[in-house]
NUTI-962077 format. One line per field, with one value per residue (C-alpha): residue in one letter; x, y, z. Coordinates in nm, 3 decimals. Example, Ala and Ser with C-alpha at 12.3 -4.5 7.8 and 13.67 -1.06 7.14 Angstrom:
sedren A,S
east 1.230,1.367
north -0.450,-0.106
up 0.780,0.714
END
This chain:
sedren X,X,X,X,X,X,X,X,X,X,X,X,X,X,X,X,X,X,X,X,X,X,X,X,X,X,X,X,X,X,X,X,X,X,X,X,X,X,X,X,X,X,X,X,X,X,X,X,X,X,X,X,X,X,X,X,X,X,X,X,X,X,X,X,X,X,X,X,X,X,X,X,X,X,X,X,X,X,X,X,X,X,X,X,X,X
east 2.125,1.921,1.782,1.462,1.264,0.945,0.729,0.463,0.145,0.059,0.180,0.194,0.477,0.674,0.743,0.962,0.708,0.545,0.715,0.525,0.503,0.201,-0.046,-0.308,-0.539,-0.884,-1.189,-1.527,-1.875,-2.001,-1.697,-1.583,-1.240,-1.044,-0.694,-0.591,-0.213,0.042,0.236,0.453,0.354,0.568,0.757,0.392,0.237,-0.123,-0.327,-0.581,-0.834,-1.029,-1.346,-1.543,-1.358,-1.477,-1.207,-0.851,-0.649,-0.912,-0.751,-0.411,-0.559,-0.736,-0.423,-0.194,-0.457,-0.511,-0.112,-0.073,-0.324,-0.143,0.168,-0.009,-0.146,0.211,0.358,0.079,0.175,0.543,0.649,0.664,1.088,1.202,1.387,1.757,1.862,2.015
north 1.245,0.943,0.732,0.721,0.514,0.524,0.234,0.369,0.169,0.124,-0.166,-0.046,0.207,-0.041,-0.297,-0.235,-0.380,-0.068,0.252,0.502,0.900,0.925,0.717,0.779,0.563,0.646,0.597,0.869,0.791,0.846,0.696,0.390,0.291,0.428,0.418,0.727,0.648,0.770,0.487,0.444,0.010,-0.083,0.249,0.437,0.671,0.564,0.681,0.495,0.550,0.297,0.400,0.174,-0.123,-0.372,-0.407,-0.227,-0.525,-0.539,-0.143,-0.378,-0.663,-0.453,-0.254,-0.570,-0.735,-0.434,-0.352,-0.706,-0.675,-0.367,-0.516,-0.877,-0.554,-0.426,-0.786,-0.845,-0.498,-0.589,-0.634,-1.017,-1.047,-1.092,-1.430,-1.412,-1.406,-1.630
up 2.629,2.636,2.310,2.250,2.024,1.857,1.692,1.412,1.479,1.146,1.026,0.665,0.742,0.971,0.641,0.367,0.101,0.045,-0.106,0.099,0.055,0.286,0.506,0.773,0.918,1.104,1.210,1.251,1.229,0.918,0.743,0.951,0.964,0.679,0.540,0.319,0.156,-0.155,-0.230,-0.551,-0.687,-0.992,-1.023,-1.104,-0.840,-0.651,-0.450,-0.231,-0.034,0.128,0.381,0.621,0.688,0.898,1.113,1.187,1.013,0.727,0.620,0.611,0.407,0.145,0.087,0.024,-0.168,-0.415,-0.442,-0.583,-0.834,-0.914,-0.970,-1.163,-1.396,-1.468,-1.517,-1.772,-1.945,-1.988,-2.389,-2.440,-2.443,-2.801,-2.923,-2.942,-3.273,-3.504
END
């Protein structure tokens, strides 16, 4: 009858910036420290997967780094808006 609360570790699940269906971090030998993740970025589905990274934050970093580029790409493909008309 008591409440009990749980924090996620990964600090990619605990923001609200990314539109997560999956992620799991971790670390073996031959692979270093990897971040496997579905996300949805600008309404299209992605999937990335980042191995050996050279530090736990670095996973973090490389994921916010390459979800902005994704979502400079899909500015850049947006139809130029039209004039008004006369």
């Amino acid at each position: 009858k008591r409440s009990q609360q749980f924090r996620n570790s990964n600090a990619l699940v605990r923001t609200d910036s990314w539109d997560l269906g999956l992620s799991k971090t971790g670390f073996i030998r031959e692979a270093g420290r990897c971040l496997v993740m579905q996300a949805e970025v600008e309404k299209r589905p992605v999937i990335l997967v980042m191995l050996d990274a050279p530090g736990t934050q670095h996973r973090l970093r490389d994921a916010e780094m390459i979800r902005r580029w994704l979502m400079q790409q899909a500015e850049k493909q947006l139809p130029a808006a039209k004039p008004p008309a006369a």
